[in-house]
N, C-alpha and C positions, 0 to 999 in steps of 0.2 A: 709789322713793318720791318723789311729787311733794312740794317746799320748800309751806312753808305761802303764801309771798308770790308763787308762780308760780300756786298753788292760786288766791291772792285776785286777782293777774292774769287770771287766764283768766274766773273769773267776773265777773270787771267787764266785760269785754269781749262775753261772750255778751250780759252784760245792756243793756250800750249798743244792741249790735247788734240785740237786740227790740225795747228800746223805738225805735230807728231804724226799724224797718221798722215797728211798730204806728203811730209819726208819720206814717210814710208814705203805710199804707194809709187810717190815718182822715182825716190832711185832705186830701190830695192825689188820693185814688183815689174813695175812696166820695163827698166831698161835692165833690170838685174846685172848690173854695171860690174866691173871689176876692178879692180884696185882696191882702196881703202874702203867703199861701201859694201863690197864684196862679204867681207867678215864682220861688218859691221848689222849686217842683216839678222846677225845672231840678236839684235835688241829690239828687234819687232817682236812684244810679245803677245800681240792677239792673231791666235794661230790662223793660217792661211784658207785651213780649211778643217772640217770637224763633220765625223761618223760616227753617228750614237755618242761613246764614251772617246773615242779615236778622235786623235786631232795630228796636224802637220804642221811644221814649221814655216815660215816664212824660209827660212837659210834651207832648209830644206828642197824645197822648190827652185829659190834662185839658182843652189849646187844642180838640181837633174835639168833648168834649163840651160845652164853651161855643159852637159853631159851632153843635152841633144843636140848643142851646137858641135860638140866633138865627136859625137857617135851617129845622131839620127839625122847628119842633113841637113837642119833649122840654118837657116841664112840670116835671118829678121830674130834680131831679139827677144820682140816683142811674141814676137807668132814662137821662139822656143819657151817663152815662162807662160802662154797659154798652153801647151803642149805638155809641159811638167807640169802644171794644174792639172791637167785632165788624169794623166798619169798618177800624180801623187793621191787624187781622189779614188780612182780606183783602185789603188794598193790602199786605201784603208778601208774600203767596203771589203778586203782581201784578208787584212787584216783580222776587221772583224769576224770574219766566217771562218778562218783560223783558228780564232779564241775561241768560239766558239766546239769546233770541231778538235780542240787540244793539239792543234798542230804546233809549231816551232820551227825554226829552222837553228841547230847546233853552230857552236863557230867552228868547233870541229868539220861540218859538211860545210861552211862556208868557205877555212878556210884551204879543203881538200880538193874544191869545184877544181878542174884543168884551165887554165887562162894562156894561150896564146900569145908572148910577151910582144911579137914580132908585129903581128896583128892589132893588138890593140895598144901601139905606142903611140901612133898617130893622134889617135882619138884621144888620148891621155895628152898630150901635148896642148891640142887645141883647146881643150876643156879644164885646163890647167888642174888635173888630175894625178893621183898616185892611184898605185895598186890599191891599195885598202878602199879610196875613194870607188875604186868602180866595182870592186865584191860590196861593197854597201850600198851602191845604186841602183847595180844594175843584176851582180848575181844573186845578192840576197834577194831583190821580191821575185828574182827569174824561181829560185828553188822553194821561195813557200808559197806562187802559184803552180809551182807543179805538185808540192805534195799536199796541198789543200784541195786541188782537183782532184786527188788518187782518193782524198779520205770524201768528198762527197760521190763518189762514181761506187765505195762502197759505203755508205751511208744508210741503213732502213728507213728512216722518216725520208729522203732528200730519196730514196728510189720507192718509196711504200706504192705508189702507185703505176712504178712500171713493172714491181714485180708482181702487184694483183694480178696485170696484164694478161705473165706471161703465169700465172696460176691460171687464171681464168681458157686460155688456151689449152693447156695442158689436160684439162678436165675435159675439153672437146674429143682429143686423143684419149681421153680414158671412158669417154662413152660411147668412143665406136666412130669416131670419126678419122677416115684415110692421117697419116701424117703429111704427104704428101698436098693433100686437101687444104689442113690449117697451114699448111707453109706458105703454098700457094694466094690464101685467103687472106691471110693474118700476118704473116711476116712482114720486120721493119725491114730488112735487109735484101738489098739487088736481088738473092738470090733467089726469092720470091717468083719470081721471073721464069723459072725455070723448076720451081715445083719445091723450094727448099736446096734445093741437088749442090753440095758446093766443091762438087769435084774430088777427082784423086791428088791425095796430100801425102809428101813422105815423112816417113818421122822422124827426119833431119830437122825439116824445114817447119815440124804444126807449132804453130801457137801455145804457148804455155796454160794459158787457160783452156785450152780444150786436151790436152793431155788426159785427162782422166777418162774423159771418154772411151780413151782406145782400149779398154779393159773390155768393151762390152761384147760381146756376140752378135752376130749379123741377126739385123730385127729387133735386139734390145733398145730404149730408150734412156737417156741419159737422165739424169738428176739434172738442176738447174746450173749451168756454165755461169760464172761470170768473167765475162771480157770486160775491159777497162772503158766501153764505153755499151755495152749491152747485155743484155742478161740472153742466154739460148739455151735452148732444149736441142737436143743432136742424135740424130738415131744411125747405128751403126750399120752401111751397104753390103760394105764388103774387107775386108783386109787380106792385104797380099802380103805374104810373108818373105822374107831376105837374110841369108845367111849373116848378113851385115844388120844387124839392127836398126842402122839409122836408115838404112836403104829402101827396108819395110816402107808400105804404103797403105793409107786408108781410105776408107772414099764415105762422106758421111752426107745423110741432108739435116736441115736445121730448120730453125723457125728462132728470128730473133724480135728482144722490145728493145724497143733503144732505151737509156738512162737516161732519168732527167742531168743537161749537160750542167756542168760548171758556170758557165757566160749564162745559161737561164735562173741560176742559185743568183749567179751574183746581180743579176736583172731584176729579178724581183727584188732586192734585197735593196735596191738603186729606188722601184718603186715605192716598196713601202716605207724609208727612211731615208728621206731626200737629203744630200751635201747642205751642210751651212757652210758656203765660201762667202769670204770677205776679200773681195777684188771689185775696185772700180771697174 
């Protein structure tokens, strides 16, 4: 038998603990109000939303939907702290595949990014923002989804199966099959279309990842290219030569696989360990 004063404890306590979370959710979540509840949001402490070990703040969220009232448009309060939900969840599926993948973003590249002061005073103004405020909103997850996309585009496990692919092709070409043929057949890439064939390129203007290539003798076959979002095999037509070296030109055909993209890493990744969000 519960004591009557443990009874009348326990009910005060649930009842604190609703009305704390209904304070929560109405000024902090739904209208992410400004003035005094603005900062006071920092005392929500069951986080807004949680990936795997990854969790976001409540203040967190209410800051990126005053951002997208100042940067993305959002008109409706309400419709901007859904909007930074959806955003602050997918920086920590981001996150995690980050940690994963040993990425980082330095404050050093943080704080070296180029920022526009002209450009984005507006936005600062409306979203009642400073500088530091929008390299922590908006540049920092801009630069570790770019360099968390570079580290799975070259990733083994995250491309294992688009470079069996283009292994798998390759050995067509090595038992007698036209190149021409597998390009035609097999290739991810437009140029497929037209037999592999990807035109005359000068060596001002080629691609960094195909560089190597141009070493080869008309009729050799290139080792496996990685481009940033494809893996190609490249066989050398023709090169034209130029007292100017950049002037030089090459004319190659190819046969590419595409990589598995970044948005598909982070899709599955969506699939198999679904957001715990706490939002009415």
């Amino acid at each position: 038998m519960i004591s009557r004063h443990l009874r009348g404890g326990l009910l005060a306590a649930v009842t604190v603990f609703f009305c704390y979370v209904v304070f929560c959710q109405f000024f902090f979540i739904t209208h992410a109000a400004n003035g005094i509840f603005r900062p006071l949001s920092s005392l929500v402490i069951i986080p807004a939303a949680k990936v795997q070990n990854k969790s976001m703040s409540y203040r967190y969220v209410v800051e990126m939907a005053h951002g997208l009232e100042g940067f993305g448009g959002a008109t409706e309060r309400k419709d901007a702290f859904d909007r930074a939900l959806a955003l602050s969840v997918y920086r920590l599926y981001i996150e995690a595949l980050a940690d994963e993948l040993d990425v980082k973003v330095s404050k050093d590249e943080l704080v070296a990014y180029p920022i526009d002061q002209a450009v984005i005073a507006p936005g600062l103004e409306l979203a009642k923002w400073n500088e530091a405020d929008y390299r922590k909103f908006i540049v920092e997850p801009l630069l570790l989804a770019q360099k968390t996309e570079a580290a799975v585009s070259g990733n083994p496990v995250y491309q294992a199966e688009a470079l069996e692919t283009m292994e798998s092709l390759r050995r067509k070409i090595a038992q007698g099959m036209p190149f021409a043929d597998v390009a035609e057949g097999f290739s991810q890439d437009p140029s497929a279309l037209s037999r592999g064939d990807l035109g005359v390129m000068s060596m001002g203007t080629l691609m960094s990842w195909l560089q190597p290539a141009t070493t080869l003798a008309p009729g050799d076959i290139s080792e496996i290219l990685h481009a940033p979002n494809a893996y190609w095999t490249v066989t050398l037509i023709e090169y034209f030569p130029s007292e100017v070296a950049e002037q030089a030109a090459v004319h190659f055909r190819g046969i590419a696989v595409k990589k598995k993209s970044f948005g598909a890493v982070i899709g599955d990744a969506m699939a198999e360990n679904p957001a715990w969000v706490f939002v009415w």
